[in-house]
N, C-alpha and C positions, 0 to 999 in steps of 0.2 A: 504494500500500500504506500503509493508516496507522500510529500509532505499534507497537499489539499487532501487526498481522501482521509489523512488522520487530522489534522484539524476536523474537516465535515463532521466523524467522529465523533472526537472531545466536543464538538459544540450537541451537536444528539444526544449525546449522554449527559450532558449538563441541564438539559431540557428534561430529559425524560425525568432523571432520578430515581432507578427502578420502577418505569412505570409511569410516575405521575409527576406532576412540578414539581419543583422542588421547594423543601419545607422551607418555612417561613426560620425557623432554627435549626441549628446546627446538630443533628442529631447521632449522637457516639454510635448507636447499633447499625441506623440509617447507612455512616461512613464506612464501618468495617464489612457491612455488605457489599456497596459499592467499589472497595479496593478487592474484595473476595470475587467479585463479579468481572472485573474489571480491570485488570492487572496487567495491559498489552502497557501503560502509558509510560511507567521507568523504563521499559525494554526498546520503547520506541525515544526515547533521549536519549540511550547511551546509545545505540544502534546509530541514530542521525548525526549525533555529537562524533561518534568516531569514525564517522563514514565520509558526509562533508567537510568536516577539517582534519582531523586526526590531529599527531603531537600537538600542543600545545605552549611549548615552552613561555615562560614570563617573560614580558615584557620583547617579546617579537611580532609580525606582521600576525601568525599563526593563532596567539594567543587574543589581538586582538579584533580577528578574523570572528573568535570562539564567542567574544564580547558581542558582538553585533547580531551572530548568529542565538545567542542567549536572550536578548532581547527581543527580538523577533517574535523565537517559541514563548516564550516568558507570557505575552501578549496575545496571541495567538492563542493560549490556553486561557483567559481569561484574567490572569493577576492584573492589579493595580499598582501605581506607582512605582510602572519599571523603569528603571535606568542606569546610568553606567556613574560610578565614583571612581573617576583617573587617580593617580598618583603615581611618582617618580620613586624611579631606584635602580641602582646601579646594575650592570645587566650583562651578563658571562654567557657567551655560545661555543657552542663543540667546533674542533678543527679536525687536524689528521688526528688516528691513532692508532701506532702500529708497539708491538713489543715481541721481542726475543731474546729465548734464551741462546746463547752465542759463545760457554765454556763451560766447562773443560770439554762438552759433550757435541754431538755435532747438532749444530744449530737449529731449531724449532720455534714456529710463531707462538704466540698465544693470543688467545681471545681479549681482549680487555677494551675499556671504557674509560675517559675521565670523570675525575670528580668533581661537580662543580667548584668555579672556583680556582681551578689547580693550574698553577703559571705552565708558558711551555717552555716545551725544551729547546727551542730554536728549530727552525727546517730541517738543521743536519740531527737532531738527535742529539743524545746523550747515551755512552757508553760506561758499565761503571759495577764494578763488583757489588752481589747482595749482600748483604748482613740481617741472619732471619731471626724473628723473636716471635717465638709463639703464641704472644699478646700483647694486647695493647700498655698492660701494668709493666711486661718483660722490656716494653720499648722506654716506657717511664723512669723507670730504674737504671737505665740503659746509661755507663759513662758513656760523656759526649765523644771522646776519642774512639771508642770504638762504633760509630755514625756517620765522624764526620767523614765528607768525600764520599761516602759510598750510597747504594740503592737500597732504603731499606724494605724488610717484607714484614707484613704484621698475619699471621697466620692466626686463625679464631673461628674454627665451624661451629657456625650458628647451627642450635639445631630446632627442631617447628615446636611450638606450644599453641596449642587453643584461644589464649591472649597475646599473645605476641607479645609476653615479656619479655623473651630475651632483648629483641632490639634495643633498647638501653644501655644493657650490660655489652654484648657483641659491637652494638653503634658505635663506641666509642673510637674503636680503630679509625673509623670514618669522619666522625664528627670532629673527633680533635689529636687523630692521630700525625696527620699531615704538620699540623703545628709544632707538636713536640719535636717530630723528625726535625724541620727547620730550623727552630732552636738550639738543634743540637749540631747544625752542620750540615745534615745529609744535602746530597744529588737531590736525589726525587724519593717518593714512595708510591708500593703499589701492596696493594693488600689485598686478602680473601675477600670475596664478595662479601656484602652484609647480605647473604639468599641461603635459604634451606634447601635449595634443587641443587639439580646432578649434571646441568644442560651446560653446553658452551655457551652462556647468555651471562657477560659479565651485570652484574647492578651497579648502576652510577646514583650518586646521591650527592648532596651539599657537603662540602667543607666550611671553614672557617678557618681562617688565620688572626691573630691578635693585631693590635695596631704594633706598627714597631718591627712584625715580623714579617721578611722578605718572603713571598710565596714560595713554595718548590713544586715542580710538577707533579701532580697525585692521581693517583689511576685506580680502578678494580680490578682485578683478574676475576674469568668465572671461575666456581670451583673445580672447575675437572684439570682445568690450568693450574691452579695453585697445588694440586693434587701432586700435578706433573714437577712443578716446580718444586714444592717439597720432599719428592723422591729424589731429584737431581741433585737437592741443597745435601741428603743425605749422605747418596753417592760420593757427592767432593768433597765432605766431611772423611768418610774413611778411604781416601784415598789419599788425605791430606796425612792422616792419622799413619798409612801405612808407608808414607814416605814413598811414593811412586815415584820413583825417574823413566816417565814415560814422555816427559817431552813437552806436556798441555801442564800450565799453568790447574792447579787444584780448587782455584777460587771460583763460586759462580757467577757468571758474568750476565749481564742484558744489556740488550740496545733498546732504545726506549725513546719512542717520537708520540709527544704531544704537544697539538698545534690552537690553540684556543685560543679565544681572542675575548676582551674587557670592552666591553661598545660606552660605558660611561654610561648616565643619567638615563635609561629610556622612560617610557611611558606604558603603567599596565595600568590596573583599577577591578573594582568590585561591578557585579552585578547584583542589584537591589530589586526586589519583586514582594508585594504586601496580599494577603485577602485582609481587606477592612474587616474589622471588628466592629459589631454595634454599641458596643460602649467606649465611647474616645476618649473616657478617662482613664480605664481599665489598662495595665502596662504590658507593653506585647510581648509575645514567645518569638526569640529567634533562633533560628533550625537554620543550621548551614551546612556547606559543601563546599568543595574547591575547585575552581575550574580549568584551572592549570594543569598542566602534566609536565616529564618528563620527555626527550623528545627519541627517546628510544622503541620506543610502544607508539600505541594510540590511545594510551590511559584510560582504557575501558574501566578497568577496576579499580585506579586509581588516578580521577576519584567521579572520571562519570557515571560510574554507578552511586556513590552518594548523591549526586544531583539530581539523577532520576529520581532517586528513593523519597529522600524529602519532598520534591517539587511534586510526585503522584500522591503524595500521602495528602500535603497540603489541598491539593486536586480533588481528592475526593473531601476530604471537610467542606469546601466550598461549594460543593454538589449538594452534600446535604443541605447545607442552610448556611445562613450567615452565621459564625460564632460569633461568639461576647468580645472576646480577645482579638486584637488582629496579629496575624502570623505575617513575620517576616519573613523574608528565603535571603541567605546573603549566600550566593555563589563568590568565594574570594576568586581573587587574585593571587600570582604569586605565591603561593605556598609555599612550596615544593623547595624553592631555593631562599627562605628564612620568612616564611609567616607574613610575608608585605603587607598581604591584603588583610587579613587578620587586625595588625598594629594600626593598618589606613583606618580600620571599620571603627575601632576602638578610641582615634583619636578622633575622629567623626561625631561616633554615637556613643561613646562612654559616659557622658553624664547623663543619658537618657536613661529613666528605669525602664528594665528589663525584666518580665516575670521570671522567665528560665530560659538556659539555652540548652540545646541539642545540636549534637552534629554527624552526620554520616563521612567516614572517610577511613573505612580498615575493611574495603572491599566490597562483594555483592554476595559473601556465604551467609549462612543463616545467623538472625540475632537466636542468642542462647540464656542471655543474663541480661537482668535491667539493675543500674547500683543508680543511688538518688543521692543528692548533694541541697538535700531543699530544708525550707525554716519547717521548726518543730509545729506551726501553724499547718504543715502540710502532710502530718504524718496519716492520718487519716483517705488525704489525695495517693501518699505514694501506695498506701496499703489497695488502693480502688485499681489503680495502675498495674501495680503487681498481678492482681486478681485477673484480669481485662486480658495480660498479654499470656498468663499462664496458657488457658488451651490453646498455644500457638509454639510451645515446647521451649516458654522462656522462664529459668528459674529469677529469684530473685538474688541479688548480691550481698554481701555482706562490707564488701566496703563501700567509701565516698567517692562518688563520679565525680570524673579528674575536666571534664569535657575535652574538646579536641582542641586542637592546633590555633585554627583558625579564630575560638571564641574563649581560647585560653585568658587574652587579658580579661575578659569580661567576670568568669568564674573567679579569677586571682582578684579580681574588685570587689567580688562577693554576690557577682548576679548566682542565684541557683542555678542547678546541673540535674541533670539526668543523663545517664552512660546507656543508650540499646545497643551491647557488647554484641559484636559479630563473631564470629567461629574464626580463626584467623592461622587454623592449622597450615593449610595451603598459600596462605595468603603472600609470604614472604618467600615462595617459591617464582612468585611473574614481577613481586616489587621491582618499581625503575628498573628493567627491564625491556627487551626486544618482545617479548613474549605477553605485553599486558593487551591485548588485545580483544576484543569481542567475543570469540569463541570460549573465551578463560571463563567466561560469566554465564554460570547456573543461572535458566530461566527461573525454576522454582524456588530455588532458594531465592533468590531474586523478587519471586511474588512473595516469600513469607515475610520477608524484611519491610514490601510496603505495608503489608497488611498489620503486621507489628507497630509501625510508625505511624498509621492510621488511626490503630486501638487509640493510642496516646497522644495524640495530637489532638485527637474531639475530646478528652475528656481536659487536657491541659487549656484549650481556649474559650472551655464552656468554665470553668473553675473560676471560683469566688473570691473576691478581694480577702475575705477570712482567711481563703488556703493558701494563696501567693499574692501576695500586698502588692 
């Protein structure tokens, strides 16, 4: 079906409301039938979203291609008060990226990626023996003499969890491994993917470096590469050990070409989309997504499936009736390489009260756990909430919802949270990735995540200044 037959669509079904017009209010059971009914409309965002534009990198032609074309559907589907919030920020694109290993052993490519962020090595390359450390703590501890001049490796197989804990702990090589290295002297670094698969698909992610500290070129290997690498590091270790006089240097070597470029100041921004609430005093719910990607994939999962997810959920509430509350959608900006759009939306709308936020952005598998971060005024809401998503196979959590990325300032200011924790076993296997692409994305699981977000979305914009002030 193309774009007019699904519009025609969403306008039919907005009309009909199973059946008959739609109620005068916003009604919770009304909404969860309607998203149960009615589940093509996430599938058909991420599907259009990575179809007609695909990657999306910040703050390029791509990203704001995504802005325009967000707008459009935004509208198109009936929301009010679309539009775009610009803002500047500094702005890193991929060049070449080749890597090999090139001693003691006869020479082999490997797969890799840069990290954003990560300076290059000039056109010619960089030559330059590894020095490997199991982790990111073994680099830490690392004297600087034994770093400086050389390439080092941070080796650390993430392995998969349900919440995607690990990333934090494993992150680290990535988030602020590059830096330490620099600090201490090295060439470049290149590390284990931060991914739980087996594929030649390196993951690329954000760096950072401190002010003060010269970039060095930083890169992912995938892990079947590092694999390869780390049996070769072993090799030249016992051959160092056995004092071979066979002629080949015992140290490991790579040649190592990355070509990135720093464009300065560009231009990215927020997409804003509202269903009005009939009470204009009552303080909104905002529910976000990001609409940026990586430009490896076409960020189906990450994060056009939170886009879908929300904006169908929001979709069907506004089918049933008007709520009390008005819902915002804030599709950010920027995420992906340091939260822009996020900190834009917060410098924006931070003094604004905010009932609660919500954010989808840890893929398109099944929600499993709801955790709540709300006033003791709402214990009685979160307990309805709990109740509502249970037969949909979602437990309740025991800790405080951290919210996500993008509505992080707003939770750290004290607005409430609600965590619809996604299953995120597989999740870290297509991250920033070549591999995030459409086909990665469970239909089903996919419908049970709006219907999830539906349950709780009519009952959070029908809910009483008593239960969120």
């Amino acid at each position: 079906m193309n774009i007019i037959g699904r519009t025609a669509c969403i306008a039919a079904l907005s009309a009909t409301a199973l059946g008959g017009p739609a109620v005068a209010i916003a009604s919770e059971p009304t909404a969860v039938e309607l998203a149960q009914r009615s589940q093509e409309l996430a599938w058909w965002i991420v599907e259009d979203l990575t179809t007609e534009i695909g990657p999306r990198q910040a703050a390029t032609e791509a990203e704001a291609a995504a802005r325009r074309w967000a707008v459009g559907r935004l509208k198109e589907m009936g929301f009010q008060n679309v539009r775009e919030e610009s803002f500047k920020m500094p702005t890193w694109v991929r060049g070449d990226e080749q890597a090999s290993l090139i001693g003691p052993f006869h020479p082999q490519k490997l797969a890799i990626a840069a990290l954003g962020n990560s300076a290059s090595t000039g056109p010619k390359g960089v030559e330059g023996d590894i020095v490997y450390f199991d982790s990111f703590d073994a680099l830490q501890a690392a004297a600087d003499q034994a770093v400086k001049g050389k390439i080092v490796f941070i080796d650390h197989k993430m392995q998969p969890t349900q919440d995607g804990s690990g990333y934090g702990y494993y992150g680290r090589g990535r988030f602020t491994g590059p830096n330490v290295a620099a600090k201490k002297g090295a060439m470049a670094i290149v590390i284990r993917s931060i991914g739980t698969d087996d594929h030649r698909n390196p993951h690329t992610g954000v760096t950072n470096f401190e002010a003060g500290v010269k970039p060095i070129p930083a890169a992912a290997l995938s892990n079947p590469d590092a694999d390869q690498l780390v049996r070769q590091w072993k090799r030249a270790q016992a051959t160092r050990a056995a004092g071979s006089n066979s002629g080949a240097s015992a140290a490991l070597k790579m040649k190592l070409l990355l070509t990135p470029r720093n464009l300065g100041q560009q231009t990215s921004g927020n997409v804003i989309a509202e269903v009005p609430g009939s009470d204009p005093a009552a303080s909104p719910i905002i529910i976000a997504c990001h609409l940026d990607s990586w430009d490896l994939g076409t960020g189906a999962i990450d994060d056009a499936a939170g886009c879908g997810i929300i904006t169908a959920a929001a979709k069907h509430v506004m089918i049933a009736g008007q709520p009390r509350r008005t819902i915002r959608l804030l599709w950010a900006g920027a995420e992906e390489v340091g939260v822009f759009g996020g900190k834009a939306y917060f410098d924006a709308h931070g003094k604004e009260k905010h009932a609660v936020a919500l954010e989808s952005d840890f893929g398109a598998d099944r929600i499993w756990r709801v955790d709540f971060k709300l006033p003791e005024s709402a214990k009685a809401l979160a307990d309805r909430i709990a109740a509502a998503v249970m037969p949909f196979g979602v437990v309740r959590g025991k800790q405080p919802a951290g919210g996500g990325a993008d509505i992080g300032a707003l939770v750290q200011a004290g607005v409430p949270a609600i965590d619809l924790a996604q299953d995120g076993t597989r999740y870290f296997d297509l991250h920033h990735t070549s591999d995030d692409t459409l086909d990665k994305v469970d239909a089903v699981q996919l419908r049970q995540n709006v219907v999830v977000w539906t349950a709780v979305l009519a009952i959070l914009a029908n809910s009483s200044d008593d239960e969120l002030p």
